[in-house]
C-alpha positions, 0 to 999 in steps of 0.5 A: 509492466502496469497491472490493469485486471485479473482473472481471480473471481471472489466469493466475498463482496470486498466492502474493506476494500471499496471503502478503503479506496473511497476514503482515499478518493474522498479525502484527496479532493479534500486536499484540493479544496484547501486554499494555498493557505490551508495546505500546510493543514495536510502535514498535520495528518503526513507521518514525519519521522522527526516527529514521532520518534524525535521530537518532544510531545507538543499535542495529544489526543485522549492521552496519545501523542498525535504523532502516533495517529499520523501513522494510520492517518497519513496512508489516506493522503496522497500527493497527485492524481498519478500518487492517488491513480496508481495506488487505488489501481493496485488495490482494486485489482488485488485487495478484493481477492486478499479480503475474500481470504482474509474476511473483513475485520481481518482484513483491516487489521492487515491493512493497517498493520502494513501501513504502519510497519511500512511508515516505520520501516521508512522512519527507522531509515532517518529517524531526524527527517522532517520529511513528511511521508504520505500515500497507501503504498505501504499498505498496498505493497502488503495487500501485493505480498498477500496476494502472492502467497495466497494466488501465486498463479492467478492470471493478471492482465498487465501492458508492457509499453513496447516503445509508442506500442502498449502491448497486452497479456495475461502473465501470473501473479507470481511473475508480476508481483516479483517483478514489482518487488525486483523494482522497489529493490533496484531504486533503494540502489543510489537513493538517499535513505529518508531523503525525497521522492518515493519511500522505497523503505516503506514499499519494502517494510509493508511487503515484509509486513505482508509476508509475516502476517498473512499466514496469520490471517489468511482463512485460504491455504497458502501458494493456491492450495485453497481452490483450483482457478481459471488460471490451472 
């Protein structure tokens, strides 16, 4: 089920948004600038758990241990076309209507506030991993559990591939959220905690994350209270 629109309008032009996902559009190529030599630069700005909760201070910045600053720094990396594609799909399609209920600044604390529970959420998993963890996902599985609660019944085109067929149709975000979540779910089966591939933990953390803090934040009620919409 891959989420491609949805019929959600927003009253609010989502500038947090956009700029979030030219940051990342921006800095990945930056990334496929370096010369094979310089790639290990990357992993100066990747979370490693080893390294912030572990590993003794080797640099600083104003006072602060670097590690620290990977928190926010790593969920501008991304590790392929397909890393980068996905998650900016997903924010484009749900992040304007989160920071239409959120306001902008509001809306970046979010953002980052999810970003770094789901970073820890991982870390917390297998604290002595040297494993370097990058990509808004974290982020972006927050801004997923945000949208759920505000516009459970907004209509979300998504494809279901059927075989060679890509089918089409319009389903709630209740339905298409909750599935996502059942996904994360289900890979956390038979995965090793901290090892490599896709940080599941993480997905779950920032979604918890979501969950928490969008009460606080959000100026919209909850469950689609706010307004009537095109999906009533």
């Amino acid at each position: 089920m891959i989420p491609i629109s949805d019929e959600n309008p927003a009253r609010l032009t989502p500038l947090v948004t956009w700029g979030t996902i030219a940051a990342c559009i921006v800095v990945f190529f930056w990334q496929l600038s370096l010369s094979e030599g310089t790639q290990e630069a990357v992993l100066t700005y990747a979370f490693v758990p080893r390294n912030f909760f572990v590993a003794d201070v080797t640099a600083t910045l104003y006072g602060v241990p670097w590690s620290w600053f990977t928190l926010v720094t790593s969920m501008f990396l991304h590790g392929g076309f397909l890393h980068l594609g996905g998650n900016m799909l997903y924010l484009w399609i749900f992040g304007n209507n989160v920071e239409d209920a959120m306001g902008h600044a509001r809306f970046v604390v979010f953002y980052l506030v999810c970003g770094i529970a789901a970073a820890l959420s991982e870390g917390l998993i297998n604290p002595l991993s040297d494993l370097p963890m990058l990509g808004a996902s974290g982020a972006i599985s927050g801004v997923l559990a945000a949208y759920v609660l505000i516009y459970p019944r907004a209509r979300v085109t998504v494809i279901i591939p059927l075989g060679i067929l890509l089918y089409p149709t319009k389903i709630s975000a209740f339905y298409v959220v909750g599935f996502w979540f059942a996904l994360q779910l289900l890979n956390l089966v038979g995965t090793t905690p901290g090892g490599p591939g896709t940080a599941w933990w993480a997905h779950v953390g920032g979604f918890a994350a979501g969950l928490a803090f969008t009460p606080l934040l959000s100026s919209f009620p909850l469950f689609g209270r706010h307004r009537r919409g095109p999906w009533s």
